[in-house]
Every structure is written in C-alpha cells, then in structure tokens.
C-alpha positions as a Markdown table, in Angstrom:
| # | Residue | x | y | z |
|---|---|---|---|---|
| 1 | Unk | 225.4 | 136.3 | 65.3 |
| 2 | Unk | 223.2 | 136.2 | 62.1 |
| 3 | Unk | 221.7 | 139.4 | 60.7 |
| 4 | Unk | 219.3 | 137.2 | 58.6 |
| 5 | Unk | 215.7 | 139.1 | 57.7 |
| 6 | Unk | 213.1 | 136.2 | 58.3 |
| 7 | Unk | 209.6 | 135.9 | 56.6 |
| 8 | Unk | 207.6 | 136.1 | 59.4 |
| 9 | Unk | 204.6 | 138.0 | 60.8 |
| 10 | Unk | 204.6 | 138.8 | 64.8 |
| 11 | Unk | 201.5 | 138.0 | 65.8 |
| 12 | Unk | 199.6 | 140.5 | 67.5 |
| 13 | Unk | 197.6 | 140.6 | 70.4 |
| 14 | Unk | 196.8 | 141.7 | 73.9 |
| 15 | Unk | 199.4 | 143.1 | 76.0 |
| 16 | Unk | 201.9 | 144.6 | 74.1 |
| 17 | Unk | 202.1 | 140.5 | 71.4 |
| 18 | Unk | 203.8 | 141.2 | 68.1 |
| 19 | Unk | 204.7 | 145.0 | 69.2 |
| 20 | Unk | 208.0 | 145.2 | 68.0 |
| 21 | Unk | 209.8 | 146.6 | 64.3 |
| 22 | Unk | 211.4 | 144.3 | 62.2 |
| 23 | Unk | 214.5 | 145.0 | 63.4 |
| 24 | Unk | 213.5 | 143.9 | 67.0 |
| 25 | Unk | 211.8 | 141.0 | 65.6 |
| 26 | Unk | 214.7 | 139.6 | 63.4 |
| 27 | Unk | 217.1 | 140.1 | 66.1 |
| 28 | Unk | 215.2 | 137.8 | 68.9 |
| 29 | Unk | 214.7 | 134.9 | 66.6 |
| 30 | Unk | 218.6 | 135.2 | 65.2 |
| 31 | Unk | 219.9 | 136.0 | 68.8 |
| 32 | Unk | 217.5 | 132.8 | 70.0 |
| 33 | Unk | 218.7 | 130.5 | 67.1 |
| 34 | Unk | 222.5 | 131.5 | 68.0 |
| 35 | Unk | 222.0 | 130.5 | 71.5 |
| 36 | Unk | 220.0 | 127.3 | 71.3 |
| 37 | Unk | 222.6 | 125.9 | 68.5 |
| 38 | Unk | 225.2 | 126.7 | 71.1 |
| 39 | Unk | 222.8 | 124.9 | 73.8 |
| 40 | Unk | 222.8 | 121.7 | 71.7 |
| 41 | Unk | 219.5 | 122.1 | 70.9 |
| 42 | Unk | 217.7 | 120.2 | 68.0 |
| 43 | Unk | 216.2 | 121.7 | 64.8 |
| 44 | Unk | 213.2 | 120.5 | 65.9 |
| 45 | Unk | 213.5 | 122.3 | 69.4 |
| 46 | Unk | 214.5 | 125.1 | 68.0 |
| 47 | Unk | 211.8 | 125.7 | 65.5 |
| 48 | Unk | 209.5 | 124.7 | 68.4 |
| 49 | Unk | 211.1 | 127.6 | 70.4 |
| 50 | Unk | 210.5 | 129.9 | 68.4 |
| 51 | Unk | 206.8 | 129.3 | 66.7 |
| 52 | Unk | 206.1 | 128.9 | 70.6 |
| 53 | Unk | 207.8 | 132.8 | 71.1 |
| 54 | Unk | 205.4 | 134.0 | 68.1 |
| 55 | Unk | 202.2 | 133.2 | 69.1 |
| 56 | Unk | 202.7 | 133.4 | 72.9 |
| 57 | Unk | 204.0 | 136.7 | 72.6 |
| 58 | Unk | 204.8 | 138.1 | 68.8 |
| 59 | Unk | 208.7 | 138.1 | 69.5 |
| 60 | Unk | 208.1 | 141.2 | 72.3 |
| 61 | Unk | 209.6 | 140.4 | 75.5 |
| 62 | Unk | 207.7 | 142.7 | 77.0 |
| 63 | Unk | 204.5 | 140.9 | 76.1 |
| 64 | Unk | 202.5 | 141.0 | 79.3 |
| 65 | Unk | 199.1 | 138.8 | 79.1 |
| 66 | Unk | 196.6 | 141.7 | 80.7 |
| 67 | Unk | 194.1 | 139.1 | 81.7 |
| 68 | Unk | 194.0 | 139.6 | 86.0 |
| 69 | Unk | 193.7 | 136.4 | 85.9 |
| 70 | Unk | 197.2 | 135.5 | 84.5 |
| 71 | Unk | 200.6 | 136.4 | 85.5 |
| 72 | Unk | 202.1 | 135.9 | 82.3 |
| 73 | Unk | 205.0 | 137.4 | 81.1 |
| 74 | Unk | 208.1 | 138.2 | 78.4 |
| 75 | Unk | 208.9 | 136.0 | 75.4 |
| 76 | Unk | 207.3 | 132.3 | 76.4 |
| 77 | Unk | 204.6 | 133.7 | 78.3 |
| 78 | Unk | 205.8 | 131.9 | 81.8 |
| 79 | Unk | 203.7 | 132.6 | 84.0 |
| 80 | Unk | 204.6 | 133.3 | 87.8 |
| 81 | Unk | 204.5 | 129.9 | 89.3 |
| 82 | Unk | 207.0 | 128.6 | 86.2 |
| 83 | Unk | 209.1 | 130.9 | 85.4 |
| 84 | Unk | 210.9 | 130.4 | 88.6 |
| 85 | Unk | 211.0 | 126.5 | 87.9 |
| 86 | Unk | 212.3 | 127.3 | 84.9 |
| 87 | Unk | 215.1 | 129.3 | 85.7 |
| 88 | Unk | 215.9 | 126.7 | 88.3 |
| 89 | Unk | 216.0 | 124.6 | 85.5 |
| 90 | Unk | 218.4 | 126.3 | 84.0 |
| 91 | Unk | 220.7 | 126.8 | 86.2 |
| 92 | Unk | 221.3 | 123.1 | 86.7 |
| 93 | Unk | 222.0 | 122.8 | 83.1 |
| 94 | Unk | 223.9 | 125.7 | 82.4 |
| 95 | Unk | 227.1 | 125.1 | 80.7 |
| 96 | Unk | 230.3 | 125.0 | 82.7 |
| 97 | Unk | 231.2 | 128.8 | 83.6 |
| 98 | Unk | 227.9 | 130.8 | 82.5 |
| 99 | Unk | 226.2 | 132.1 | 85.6 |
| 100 | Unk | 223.7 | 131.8 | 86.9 |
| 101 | Unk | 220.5 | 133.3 | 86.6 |
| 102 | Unk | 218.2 | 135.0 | 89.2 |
| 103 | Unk | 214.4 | 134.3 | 88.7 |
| 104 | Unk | 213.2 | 138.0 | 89.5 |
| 105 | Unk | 216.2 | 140.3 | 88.2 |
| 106 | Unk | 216.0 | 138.2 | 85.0 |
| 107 | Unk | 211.9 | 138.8 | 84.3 |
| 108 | Unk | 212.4 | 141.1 | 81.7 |
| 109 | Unk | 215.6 | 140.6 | 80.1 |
| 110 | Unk | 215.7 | 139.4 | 76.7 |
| 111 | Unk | 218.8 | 137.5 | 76.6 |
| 112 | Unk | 217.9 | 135.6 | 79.9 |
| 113 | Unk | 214.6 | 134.6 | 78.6 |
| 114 | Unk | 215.8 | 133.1 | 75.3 |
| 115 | Unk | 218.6 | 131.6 | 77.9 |
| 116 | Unk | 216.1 | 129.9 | 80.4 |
| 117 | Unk | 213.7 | 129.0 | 77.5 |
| 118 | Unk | 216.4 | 126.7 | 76.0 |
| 119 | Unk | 216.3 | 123.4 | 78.4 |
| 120 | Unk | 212.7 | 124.0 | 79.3 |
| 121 | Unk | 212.2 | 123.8 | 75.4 |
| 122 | Unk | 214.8 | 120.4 | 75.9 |
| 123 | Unk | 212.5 | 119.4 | 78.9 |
| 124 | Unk | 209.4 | 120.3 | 77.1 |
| 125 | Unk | 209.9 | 118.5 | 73.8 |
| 126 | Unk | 210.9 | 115.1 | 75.1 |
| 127 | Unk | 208.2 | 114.9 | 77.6 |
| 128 | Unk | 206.1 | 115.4 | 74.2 |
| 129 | Unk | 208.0 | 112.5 | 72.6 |
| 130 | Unk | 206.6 | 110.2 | 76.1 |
| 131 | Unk | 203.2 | 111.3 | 75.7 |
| 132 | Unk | 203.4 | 111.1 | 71.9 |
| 133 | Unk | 202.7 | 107.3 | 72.6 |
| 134 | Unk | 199.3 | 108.2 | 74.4 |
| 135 | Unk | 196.4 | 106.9 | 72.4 |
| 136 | Unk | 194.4 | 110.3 | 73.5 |
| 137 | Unk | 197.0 | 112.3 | 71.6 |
| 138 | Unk | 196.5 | 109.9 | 68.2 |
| 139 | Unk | 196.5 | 112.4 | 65.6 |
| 140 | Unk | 198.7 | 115.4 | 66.8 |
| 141 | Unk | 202.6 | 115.8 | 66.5 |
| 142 | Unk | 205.5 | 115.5 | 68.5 |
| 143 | Unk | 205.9 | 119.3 | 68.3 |
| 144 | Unk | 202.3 | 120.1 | 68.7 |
| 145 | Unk | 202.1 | 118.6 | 71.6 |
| 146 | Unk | 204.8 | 119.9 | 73.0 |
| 147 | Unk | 203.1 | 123.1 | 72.5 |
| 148 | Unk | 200.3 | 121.7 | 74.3 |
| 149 | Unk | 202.5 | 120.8 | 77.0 |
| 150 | Unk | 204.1 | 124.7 | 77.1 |
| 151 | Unk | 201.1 | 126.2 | 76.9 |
| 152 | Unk | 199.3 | 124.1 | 79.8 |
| 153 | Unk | 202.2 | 124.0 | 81.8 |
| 154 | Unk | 204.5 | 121.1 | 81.8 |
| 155 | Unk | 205.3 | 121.5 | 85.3 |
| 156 | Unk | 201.3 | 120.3 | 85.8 |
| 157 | Unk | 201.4 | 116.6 | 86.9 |
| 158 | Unk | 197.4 | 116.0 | 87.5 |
| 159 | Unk | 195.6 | 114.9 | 83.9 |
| 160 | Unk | 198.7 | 116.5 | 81.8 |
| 161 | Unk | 197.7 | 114.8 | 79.0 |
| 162 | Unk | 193.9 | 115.4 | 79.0 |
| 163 | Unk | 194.5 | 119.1 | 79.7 |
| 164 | Unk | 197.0 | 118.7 | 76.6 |
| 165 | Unk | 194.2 | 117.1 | 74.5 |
| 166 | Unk | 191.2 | 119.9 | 75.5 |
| 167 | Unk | 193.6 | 122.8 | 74.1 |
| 168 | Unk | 194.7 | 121.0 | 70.8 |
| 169 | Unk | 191.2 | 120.1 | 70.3 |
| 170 | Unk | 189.9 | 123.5 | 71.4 |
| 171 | Unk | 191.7 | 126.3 | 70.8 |
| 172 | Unk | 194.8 | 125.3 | 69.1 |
| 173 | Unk | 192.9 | 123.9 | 66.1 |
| 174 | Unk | 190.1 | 126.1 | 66.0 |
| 175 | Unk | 191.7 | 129.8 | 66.3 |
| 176 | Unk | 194.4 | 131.2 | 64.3 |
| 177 | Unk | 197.0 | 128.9 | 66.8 |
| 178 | Unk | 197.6 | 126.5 | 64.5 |
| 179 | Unk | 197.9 | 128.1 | 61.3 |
| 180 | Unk | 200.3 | 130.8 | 63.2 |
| 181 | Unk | 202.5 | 128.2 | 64.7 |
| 182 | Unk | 202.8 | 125.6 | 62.0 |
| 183 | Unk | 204.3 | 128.6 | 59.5 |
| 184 | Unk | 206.4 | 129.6 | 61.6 |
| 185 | Unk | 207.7 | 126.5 | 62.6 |
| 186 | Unk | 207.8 | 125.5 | 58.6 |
| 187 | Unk | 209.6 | 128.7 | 58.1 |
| 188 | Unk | 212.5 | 128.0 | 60.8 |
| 189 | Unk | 212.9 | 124.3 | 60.3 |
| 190 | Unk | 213.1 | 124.6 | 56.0 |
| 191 | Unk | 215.9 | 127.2 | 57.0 |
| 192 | Unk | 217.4 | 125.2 | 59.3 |
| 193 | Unk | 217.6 | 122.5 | 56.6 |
| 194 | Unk | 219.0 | 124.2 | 53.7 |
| 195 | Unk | 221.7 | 125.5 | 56.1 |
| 196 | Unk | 222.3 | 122.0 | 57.0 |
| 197 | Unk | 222.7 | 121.1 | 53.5 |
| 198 | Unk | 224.9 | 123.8 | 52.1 |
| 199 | Unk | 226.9 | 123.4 | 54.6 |
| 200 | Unk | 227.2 | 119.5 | 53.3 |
| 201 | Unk | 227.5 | 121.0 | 50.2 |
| 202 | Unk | 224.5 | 118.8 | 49.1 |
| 203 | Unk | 221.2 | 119.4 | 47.6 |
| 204 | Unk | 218.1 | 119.7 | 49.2 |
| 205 | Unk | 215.3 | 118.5 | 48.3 |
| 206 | Unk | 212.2 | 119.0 | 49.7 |
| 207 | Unk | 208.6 | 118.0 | 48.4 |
| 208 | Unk | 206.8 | 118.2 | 51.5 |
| 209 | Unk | 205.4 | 121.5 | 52.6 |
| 210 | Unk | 205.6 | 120.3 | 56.1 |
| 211 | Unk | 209.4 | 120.3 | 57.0 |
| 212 | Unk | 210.4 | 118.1 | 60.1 |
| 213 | Unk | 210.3 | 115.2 | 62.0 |
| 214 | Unk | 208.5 | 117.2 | 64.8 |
| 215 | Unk | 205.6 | 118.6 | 62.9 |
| 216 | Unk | 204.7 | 115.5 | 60.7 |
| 217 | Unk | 203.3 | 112.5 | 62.3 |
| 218 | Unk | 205.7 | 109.4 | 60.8 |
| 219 | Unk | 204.2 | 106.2 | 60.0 |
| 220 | Unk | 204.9 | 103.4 | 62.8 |
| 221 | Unk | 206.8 | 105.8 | 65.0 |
| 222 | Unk | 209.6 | 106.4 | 62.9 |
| 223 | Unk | 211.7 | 109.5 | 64.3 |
C-alpha cells in the first residue's frame, strides 16, 4: 500500500470530524484508494469516495454525528437504517473468497467501512449518472449529485431527486460543503491522473483546474 503524504485538510466538526494526525489521515485515504482500485472502482468513484469521507467525517472513523436526532456513524456517515443495506450490499458483491461482513461487529472498523463504502460508492454514482438527465438537477455534476444522493440517502425512493435538489441548493452550495468537497475531489482525481499517465509514460497536460469527468458538467452529455 502507498505511503503517499496528501494535501489535504480534515475537516473538522462535531463529533469527533477531522480528529485524527496526519498519519491517521494519510493512511485512510491511501488504504481506501488501495482497496477501491482493487474493487474496480473508477477515478471518478474514487475521488467521490473520498471528498465524500472528508466532509462527512474528516477521515476519523470514529466520527459520530452527536445530533439525537441522527444515528450517524464512522467514515461515510451511514446512518442506522443504511449501513445495514449497505453492508448487505456488499456482501452480494464481494469478490470471490473475501468474507463476508457483519453489519453490527463491522460499525467501527476501519477497513470494513472503506470495504462496504466501495459498491455503495458504485451504486451511488451511477444512480447519479440516471438522475443526471433530470431537468431539476440542470446545473450540477455527475459527482455532485452523487453526493446529493449519499448524503440524503440513496436508499430513499419517495422525491429522491427533489430532496437531492433542496441540499445542493441549500446547504451544499451555501456552506463550506462545496468548497471542501470540490478540493478534495480535485486533489484525488489530478493525482489519480498523473499516475495514470506516468505510468503510460506520457505527458499530462492539464489546463483545467477542475480535473474529471465527474465534477465538470460536459457539453451535450459527453462522458
């Protein structure tokens, strides 16, 4: 696994967000990266996944949301009600010979989160790509909202997308959300990239500051 350093600021918060050294931080998002790429996960998931882990928790698995209200917990914020979809999720996806998971032994374990997190990221991201074609979402990328989606609860069936649409206009664009997200995401995906291309042995070349099919919106659909 990677012992990269990465350029990024845990963001803190209530309930234990961003409380975690360097050391802890770089470790999640290298031990994450290692397991989605073995996953088959996209760049684009993958930088979703983990701008999704900073500003739902700061990178601490042990981020608990202390509103009574909530019952979210660890890395991606799941709450009680879809964390154990989730993990259910998982374990019909698994690859062949990794076991499987148990929702309530696995709450708090690192390595099971960033596990379960990787199809549910999968599931996540291409229900964005459907609802990308909703004219109530004009404006707003694939990967926003599939944060939209995360954060609201993709399991949700009943006005998904409207629910979707009140927290990117709300919240997500007003608050330090966006800007929080859209670095980090930037930060993963350019890396991503110029790992992609050195390993071509190519050069990169990159004039937007926006990396990424999933954070820019592409003229007539283009993906």
């Amino acid at each position: 696994m990677s012992s990269k350093e990465w350029d990024i600021t845990p963001k803190e918060g209530p309930g234990g967000a961003g409380d975690v050294t360097e050391e802890e931080k770089n470790s999640i998002i290298n031990k994450a990266i290692s397991k989605w790429k073995e996953m088959g996960l996209s760049m684009e998931e993958i930088a979703l996944g983990i701008a999704t882990m900073n500003v739902e928790s700061g990178f601490n698995p042990l981020a608990e949301n202390p509103d009574p209200k909530s019952s979210a917990k660890g890395l991606g914020q799941f709450n009680d009600l879809t964390w154990p979809d989730a993990v259910k999720y998982y374990n019909r996806h698994r690859a062949k010979g990794e076991p499987k998971i148990d929702p309530d032994s696995s709450r708090w374990d690192t390595d099971d989160q960033i596990k379960v997190m990787g199809p549910w990221l999968e599931h996540v991201y291409h229900e964005a790509v459907k609802y990308s074609l909703d004219p109530r979402l004009a404006g707003y990328s694939i990967s926003e909202i599939a944060y939209g989606l995360w954060h609201e609860g993709v399991s949700k069936t009943n006005d998904k997308v409207d629910k979707v649409k009140k927290f990117l206009d709300g919240d997500f664009s007003k608050t330090w959300i966006k800007e929080s997200f859209k670095d980090t995401y930037n930060t993963v995906w350019g890396d991503q990239l110029t790992e992609q291309d050195d390993a071509a042995d190519g050069t990169l070349e990159q004039d937007d500051e926006d990396y990424g099919r999933g954070w820019r919106v592409e003229p007539d659909g283009d993906e």
